[in-house]
Residue, then its C-alpha position, 0 to 999 in steps of 0.5 A: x747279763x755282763x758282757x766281757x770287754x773282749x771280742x772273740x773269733x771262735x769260741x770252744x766250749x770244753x776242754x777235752x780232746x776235741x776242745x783242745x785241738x779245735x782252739x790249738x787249730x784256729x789259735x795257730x791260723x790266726x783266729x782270736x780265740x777262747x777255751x771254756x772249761x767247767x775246771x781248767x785244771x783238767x784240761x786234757x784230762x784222761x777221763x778212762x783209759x790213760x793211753x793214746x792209740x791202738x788199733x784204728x784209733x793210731x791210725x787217726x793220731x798219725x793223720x792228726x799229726x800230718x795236719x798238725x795236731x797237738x796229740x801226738x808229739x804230747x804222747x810221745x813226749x808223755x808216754x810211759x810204754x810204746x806197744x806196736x799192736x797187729x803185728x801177726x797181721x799185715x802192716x795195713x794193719x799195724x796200730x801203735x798204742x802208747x800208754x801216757x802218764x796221764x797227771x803229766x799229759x794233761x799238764x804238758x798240754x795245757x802249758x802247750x796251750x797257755x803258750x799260743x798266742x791268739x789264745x785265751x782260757x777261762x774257767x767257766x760253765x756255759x749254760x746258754x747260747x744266743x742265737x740271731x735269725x738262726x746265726x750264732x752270736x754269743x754264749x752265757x756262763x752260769x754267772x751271767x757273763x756274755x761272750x761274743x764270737x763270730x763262730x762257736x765249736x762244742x765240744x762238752x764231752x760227756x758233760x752234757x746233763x751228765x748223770x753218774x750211776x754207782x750202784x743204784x745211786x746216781x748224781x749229776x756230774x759230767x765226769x767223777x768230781x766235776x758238776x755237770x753241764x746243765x741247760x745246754x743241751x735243752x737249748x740245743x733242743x730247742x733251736x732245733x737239735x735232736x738229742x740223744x742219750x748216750x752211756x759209757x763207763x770206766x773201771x776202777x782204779x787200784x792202789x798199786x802198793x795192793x797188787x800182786x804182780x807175780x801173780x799176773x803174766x808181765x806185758x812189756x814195751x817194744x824193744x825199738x818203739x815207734x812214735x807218733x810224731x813227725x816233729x819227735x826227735x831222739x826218741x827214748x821212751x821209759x818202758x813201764x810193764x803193763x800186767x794181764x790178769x783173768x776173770x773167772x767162775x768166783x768173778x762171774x758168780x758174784x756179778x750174777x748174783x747182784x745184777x739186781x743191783x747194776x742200774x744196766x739191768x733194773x731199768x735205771x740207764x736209760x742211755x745206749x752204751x757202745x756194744x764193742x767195750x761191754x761192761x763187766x756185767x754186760x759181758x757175763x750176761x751176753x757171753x754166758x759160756x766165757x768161763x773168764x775175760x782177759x783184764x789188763x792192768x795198766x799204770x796211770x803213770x810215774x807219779x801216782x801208784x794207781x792202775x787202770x783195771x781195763x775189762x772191768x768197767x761196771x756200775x755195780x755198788x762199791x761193795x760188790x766191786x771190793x767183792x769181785x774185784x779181789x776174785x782175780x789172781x794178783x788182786x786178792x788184797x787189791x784196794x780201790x781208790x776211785x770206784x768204777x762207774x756208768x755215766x749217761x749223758x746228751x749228745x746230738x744226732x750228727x747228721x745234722x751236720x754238714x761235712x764240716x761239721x757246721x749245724x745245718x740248723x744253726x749258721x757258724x756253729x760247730x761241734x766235735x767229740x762226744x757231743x756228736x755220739x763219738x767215744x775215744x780221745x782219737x775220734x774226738x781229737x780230729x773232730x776238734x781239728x776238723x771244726x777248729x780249721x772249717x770254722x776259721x776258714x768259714x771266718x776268713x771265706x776260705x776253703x773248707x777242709x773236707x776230707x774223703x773217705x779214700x783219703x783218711x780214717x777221718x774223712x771216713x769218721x766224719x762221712x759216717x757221723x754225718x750220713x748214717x744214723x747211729x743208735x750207739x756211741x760210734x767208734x773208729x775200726x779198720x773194718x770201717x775203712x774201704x780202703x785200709x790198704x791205702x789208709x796206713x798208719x806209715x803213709x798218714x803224712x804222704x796223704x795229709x801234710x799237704x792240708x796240714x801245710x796249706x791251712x798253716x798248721x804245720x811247717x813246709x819243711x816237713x812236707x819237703x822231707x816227706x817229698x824226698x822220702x817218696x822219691x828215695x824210696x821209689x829210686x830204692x825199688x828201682x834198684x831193689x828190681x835190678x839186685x839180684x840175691x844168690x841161693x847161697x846167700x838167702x839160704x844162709x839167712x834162712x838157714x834154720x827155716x824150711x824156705x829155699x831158692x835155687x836160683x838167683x832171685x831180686x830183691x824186690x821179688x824176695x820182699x813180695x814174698x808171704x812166707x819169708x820174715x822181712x827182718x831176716x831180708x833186712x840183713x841182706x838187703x844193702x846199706x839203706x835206712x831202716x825206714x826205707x827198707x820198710x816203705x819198700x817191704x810194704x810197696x811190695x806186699x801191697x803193690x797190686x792191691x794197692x793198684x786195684x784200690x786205686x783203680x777202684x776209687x776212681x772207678x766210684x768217682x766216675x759213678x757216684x753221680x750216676x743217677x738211679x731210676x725213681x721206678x726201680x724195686x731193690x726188692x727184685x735185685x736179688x743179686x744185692x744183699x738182704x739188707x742191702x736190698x731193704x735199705x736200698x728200697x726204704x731211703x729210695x737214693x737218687x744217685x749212686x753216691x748216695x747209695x753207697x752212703x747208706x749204712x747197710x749198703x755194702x760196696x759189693x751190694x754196689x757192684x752188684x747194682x751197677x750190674x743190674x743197672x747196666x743189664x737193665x738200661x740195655 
């Protein structure tokens, strides 16, 4: 075994999302660092969908961005359309999603990368890793060479005894083109690590010149976008057209026909793949009265022809694809340049990492992204981060970075991969978030810089501009209470609506208002930046919810460490939930907080206990 010459920090395995935040994040905290990838050319890579965003996945990209990430100003600077998703529904859940230049994005990032100092990339594939009395101390690549670091962070992605599936033919890769990584993962089963099998797949894509927009119903970019990144500046992005097109009866009877072909369906897939983005096949066999699917059809970016068929993921044989494929208005004549396909691969099961995401198993060993059972770029980004810093922290014996669930969409991301057991590749949704009145995209940096700042990821400057954001807006509602508006005057704003008033109204009162546009009130309202009519819009929409969240949360932090009866029978509470009930009474959790770490246990099935609690102690 050949050892390199030089002594490390940190080593990062993978140079995916994850890996790339997680080796950004200690590089810039001072810590020697290394960055393997399999091909250092595919850094960054987009491996499925070219875009960065969309609904709760946005939300974790502008926390990424308080903490200083790198993600979000590249998508901003590469991005090709800026689409604020959500609109019809409340500003809580609004969600920006940004479809990137994807042979650019990858390429800005590593140039971004290869300027860091305290930084090194390798091309490499680790196929071993040396363990001490349970204490990380180096990894082995495939030609024998030893690397030794004080802490470790995978973040192998998909890699991991990576298995291709194309029709009823399968090899090993960890993505299409690239080898798989093989050795890994039984070592990880071997000090200790459950392993899981996991599946995911992506569509095809299609040769531009091949493809009949005219048939197809155009999907346009924002006319003013938003961006990610705080540091972005004179913000005017190329707005290139997305298309939407439909599957229908032709589609779904081919695929039915050929199911016996889908390795989903013949028993050749042993991996669980992620219920909320089915393949093609899977969507015509669980919904069998859709008569068609919503497909969109999305650049891959300004120098290449390719599109991304987003809806069609499938495993089926390319012939089959060719067949259906050209069943859908606009891609009659379509060609395809790289065919769909499933991938299976390993990862570990996340409870078996502490909240810093270090192994509980092995000291000073990390992992982030797919690895952990993760899908999606965003969820894999702020894991790298997260490791990234606590495994510099860990080196310095400073504080680590544990974020609470009522503080980010990545405090709830990291609780739920590190207390509840998933059977699935888990994704970010609002739904997830407790608190998503709270957790909005426009507020990620009055939550989060203060880390970025304090963990030196970010420049102070920022956060004394967002102090001064805060303090203008709370003057601006003070004098939005004291400004009162006519019915002359509202009423002529309105004018081609139904909603009047008759009598003078405040401004503040006026934006509480549901049922009134707040475009139309932004026209009325005096000479204040737009983004300070906005802050003030949300304050007041939100303003006694937010109250009752805030009341809430430190209710819970009152009541966590309540400790509950080891004789209770959760059976009898019939006042919880079923499931509740039967989760309650099967892991028997000593205090309260526990409880509400449960999967299944809802916090109104909480409510309900502390209620009983209360009844029962007296």
């Amino acid at each position: 075994m050949n050892k390199d010459s030089l002594k490390f920090d940190i080593i990062v395995v993978g140079g995916g999302h994850a890996g790339i935040e997680a080796a950004y994040a200690s590089a810039k905290m001072g810590l020697k660092t290394v960055l393997f990838s399999i091909n250092v050319d595919f850094i960054g890579n987009m491996s499925c969908n070219p875009s960065i965003g969309g609904l709760a996945k946005s939300q974790l990209v502008f926390e990424l961005d308080a903490l200083g990430g790198l993600m979000p100003q590249v998508s901003d600077k590469e991005g090709i359309q800026f689409r604020m998703l959500n609109r019809k529904k409340g500003p809580a859940v609004w969600s920006l999603r940004a479809q990137e230049d994807k042979i650019m994005y990858r390429i800005t990032i590593k140039n971004e990368l290869e300027k860091m100092d305290n930084l090194y990339i390798k091309q490499a594939n680790i196929r071993d890793i040396i363990i001490e009395e349970n204490i990380f101390k180096g990894v082995v690549s495939e030609t024998g060479m030893y690397y030794g670091a004080k802490a470790c962070i995978f973040t192998t992605g998909t890699f991991m005894k990576g298995l291709i599936h194309i029709g009823l033919t399968h090899f090993n890769a960890g993505r299409l083109g690239e080898p798989a990584s093989i050795g890994l993962s039984d070592k990880l089963k071997l000090i200790g690590h459950t392993i899981k099998r996991f599946k995911t797949g992506t569509p095809a894509r299609i040769d531009g010149k091949s493809i009949d927009f005219n048939e197809m119903d155009k999907q346009n970019g924002d006319e003013n976008p938003v961006h990610f990144s705080m540091k972005t500046e004179n913000f005017n992005p190329i707005q290139v057209p997305c298309y939407i097109t439909r599957t229908n009866t032709k589609t779904h009877k081919i695929i039915k026909n050929n199911l016996d072909k889908a390795p989903l369906y013949s028993g050749i897939i042993e991996g669980v793949g992620p219920r909320y983005c089915p393949s093609i096949e899977d969507k015509i066999v669980r919904f069998k009265n859709r008569e068609s699917h919503v497909v969109f059809v999305e650049p891959e970016g300004l120098h290449t022809n390719e599109y991304y068929i987003n809806g069609l993921s499938t495993s089926l044989p390319v012939d089959v694809q060719i067949q259906f494929y050209r069943t859908l208005p606009g891609l009659k004549k379509s060609e395809i340049i790289r065919p769909a396909y499933a991938i299976e691969y390993d990862c570990i099961e996340s409870t078996e990492l502490k909240n810093t995401l270090e192994s509980k198993i092995v000291k000073n060993l990390y992992f982030a992204g797919q690895i952990n059972g993760t899908s999606g770029y965003e969820e894999a980004a702020v894991q790298g981060l997260i490791a990234g810093v606590n495994a510099s922290v860990s080196i310095k014996s400073q504080d680590p970075l544990v974020l609470g669930r009522e503080t980010s969409y990545i405090g709830i991301l990291i609780d739920d991969l590190t207390t509840k057991v998933s059977n699935e590749p888990y994704r970010m949704f609002t739904s997830r978030a407790e608190y998503r009145l709270i957790l909005r995209q426009d507020n990620a940096d009055e939550r989060l810089l203060k880390y970025g700042v304090k963990y030196g990821l970010i420049e102070k400057e920022y956060l004394e501009k967002v102090k001064l954001r805060v303090k203008t807006v709370k003057k601006t509602i003070k004098d939005y209470k004291h400004i009162f508006v006519s019915p002359l005057q509202l009423n002529e704003v309105l004018k081609n609506t139904d909603f009047r008033i008759r009598e003078s109204t405040s401004l503040y009162k006026l934006y509480k208002r549901p049922d009134l546009d707040y475009e139309r009130l932004f026209t009325i309202t005096p000479d204040v930046k737009q983004d300070i009519k906005y802050r003030v819009y949300i304050n007041a929409k939100y303003e006694g919810y937010i109250e009752r969240q805030v009341k809430y949360i430190r209710e819970i932090e009152k009541i966590k460490n309540i400790k509950l009866p080891d004789n209770i029978c959760y059976k009898d509470i019939k006042i919880i939930s079923h499931e509740g009930r039967e989760k309650l009474e099967h892991l028997k959790p000593q205090t309260i907080g526990e409880a509400l770490q449960i999967s299944g246990v809802s916090h109104s099935d909480i409510e309900s206990l502390i209620s009983w609690l209360d009844k029962w102690f007296k």
